[in-house]
PLY file of the C-alpha trace (Angstrom):
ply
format ascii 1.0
element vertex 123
property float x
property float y
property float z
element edge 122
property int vertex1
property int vertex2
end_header
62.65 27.80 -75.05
62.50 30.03 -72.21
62.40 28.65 -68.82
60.27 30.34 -65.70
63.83 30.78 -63.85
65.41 32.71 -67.52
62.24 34.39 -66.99
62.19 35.83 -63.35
66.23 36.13 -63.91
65.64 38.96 -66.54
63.62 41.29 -63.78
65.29 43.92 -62.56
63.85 44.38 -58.80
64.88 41.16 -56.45
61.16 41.71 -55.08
59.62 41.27 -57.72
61.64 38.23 -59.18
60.58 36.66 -55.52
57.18 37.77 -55.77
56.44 35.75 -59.08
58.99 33.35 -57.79
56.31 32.56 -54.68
53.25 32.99 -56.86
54.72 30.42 -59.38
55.85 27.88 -56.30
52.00 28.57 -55.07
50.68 27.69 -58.11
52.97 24.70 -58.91
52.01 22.97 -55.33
47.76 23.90 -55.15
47.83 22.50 -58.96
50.79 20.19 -59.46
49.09 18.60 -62.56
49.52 21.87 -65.26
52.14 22.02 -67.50
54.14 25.12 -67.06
55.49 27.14 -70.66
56.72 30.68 -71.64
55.17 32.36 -74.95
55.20 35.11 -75.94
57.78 36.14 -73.24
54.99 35.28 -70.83
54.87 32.41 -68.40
52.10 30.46 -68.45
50.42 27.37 -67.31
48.44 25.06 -69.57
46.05 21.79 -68.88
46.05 18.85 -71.83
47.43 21.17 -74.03
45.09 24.60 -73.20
45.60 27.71 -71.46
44.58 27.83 -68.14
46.11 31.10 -66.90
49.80 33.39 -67.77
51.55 36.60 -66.10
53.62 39.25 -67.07
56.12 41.34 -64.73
55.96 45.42 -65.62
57.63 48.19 -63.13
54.04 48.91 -61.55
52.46 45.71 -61.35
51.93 41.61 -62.48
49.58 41.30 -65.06
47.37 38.64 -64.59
46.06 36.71 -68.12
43.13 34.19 -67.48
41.24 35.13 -70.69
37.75 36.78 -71.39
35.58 34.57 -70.20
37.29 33.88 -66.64
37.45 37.84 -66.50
34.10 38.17 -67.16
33.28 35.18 -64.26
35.15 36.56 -61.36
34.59 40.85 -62.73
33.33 41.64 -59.12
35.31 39.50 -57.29
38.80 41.06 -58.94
37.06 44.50 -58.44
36.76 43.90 -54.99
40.09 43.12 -54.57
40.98 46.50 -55.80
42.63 45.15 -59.36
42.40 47.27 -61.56
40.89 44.80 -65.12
40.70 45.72 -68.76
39.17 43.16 -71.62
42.01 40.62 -71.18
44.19 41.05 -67.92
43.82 42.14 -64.30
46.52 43.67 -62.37
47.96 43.01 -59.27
50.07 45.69 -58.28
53.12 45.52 -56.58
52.00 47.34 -53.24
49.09 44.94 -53.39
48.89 41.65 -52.08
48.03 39.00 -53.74
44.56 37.12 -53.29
45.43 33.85 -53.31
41.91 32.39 -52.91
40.61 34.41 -55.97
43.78 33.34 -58.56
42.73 29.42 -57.03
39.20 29.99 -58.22
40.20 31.54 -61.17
42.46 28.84 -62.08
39.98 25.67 -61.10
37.47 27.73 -62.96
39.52 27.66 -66.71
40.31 24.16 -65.42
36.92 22.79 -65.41
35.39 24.68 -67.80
38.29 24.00 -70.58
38.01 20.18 -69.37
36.75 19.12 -72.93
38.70 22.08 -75.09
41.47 20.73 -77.77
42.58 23.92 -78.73
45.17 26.39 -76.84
42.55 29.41 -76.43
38.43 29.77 -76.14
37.16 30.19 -79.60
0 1
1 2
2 3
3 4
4 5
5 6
6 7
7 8
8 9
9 10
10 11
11 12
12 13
13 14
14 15
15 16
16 17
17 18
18 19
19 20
20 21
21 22
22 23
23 24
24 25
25 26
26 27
27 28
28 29
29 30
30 31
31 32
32 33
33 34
34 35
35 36
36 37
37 38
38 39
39 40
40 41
41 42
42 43
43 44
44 45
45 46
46 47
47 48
48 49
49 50
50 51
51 52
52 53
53 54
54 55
55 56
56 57
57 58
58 59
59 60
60 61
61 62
62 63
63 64
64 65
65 66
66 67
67 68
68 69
69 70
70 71
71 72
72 73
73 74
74 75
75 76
76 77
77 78
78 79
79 80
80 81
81 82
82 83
83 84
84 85
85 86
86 87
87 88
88 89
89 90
90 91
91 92
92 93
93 94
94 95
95 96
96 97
97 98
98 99
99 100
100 101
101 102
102 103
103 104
104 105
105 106
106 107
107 108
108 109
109 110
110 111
111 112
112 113
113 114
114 115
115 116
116 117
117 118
118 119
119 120
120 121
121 122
């Protein structure tokens, strides 16, 4: 399995492997209890077993993954923030910053609303 250091080590751009290098260390200390994976060549963080959020690196931007339903939650808020969404990701790109208070809601949202789920995605 691919680790989130084999994964940052195959970007090309130093800023961008510290970019998602901070993101990840932000995430990993404002919710210490996920359980951090890569799938599908995409690292991700998961609660008891469910997907809570997961990113991808391209040249332009990070795509942010917290599925549909978080999406369709936070729609104005990520518009706001000038992302640019489609039906599944946002994206943050890399001239952008990052809103850190938005990604935290996003994240407590899939937290607490996935509290009872037992399978990996929404059905």
């Amino acid at each position: 399995m691919v680790s989130f250091t084999e994964f940052l080590d195959k970007l090309e751009a130093e800023e961008h492997k510290q970019r998602l290098a901070d993101l990840f260390a932000w995430i990993d200390e404002e919710f210490p209890n996920l359980d951090k994976k890569v799938g599908w060549n995409q690292p991700m963080y998961t609660n008891h077993g469910t997907y809570i959020i997961g990113f991808s690196a391209s040249k332009k931007h990070i795509a942010v993954a917290p599925e549909k339903t978080a999406l369709n939650q936070f729609e104005t808020e990520i518009a706001a923030g000038g992302y640019e969404a489609t039906k599944e990701i946002f994206r943050i790109k890399w001239s952008q910053p990052v809103d850190y208070t938005l990604l935290k809601d996003i994240i407590q949202f899939n937290i607490d609303d996935k509290a009872d789920y037992t399978t990996f995605w929404r059905k």
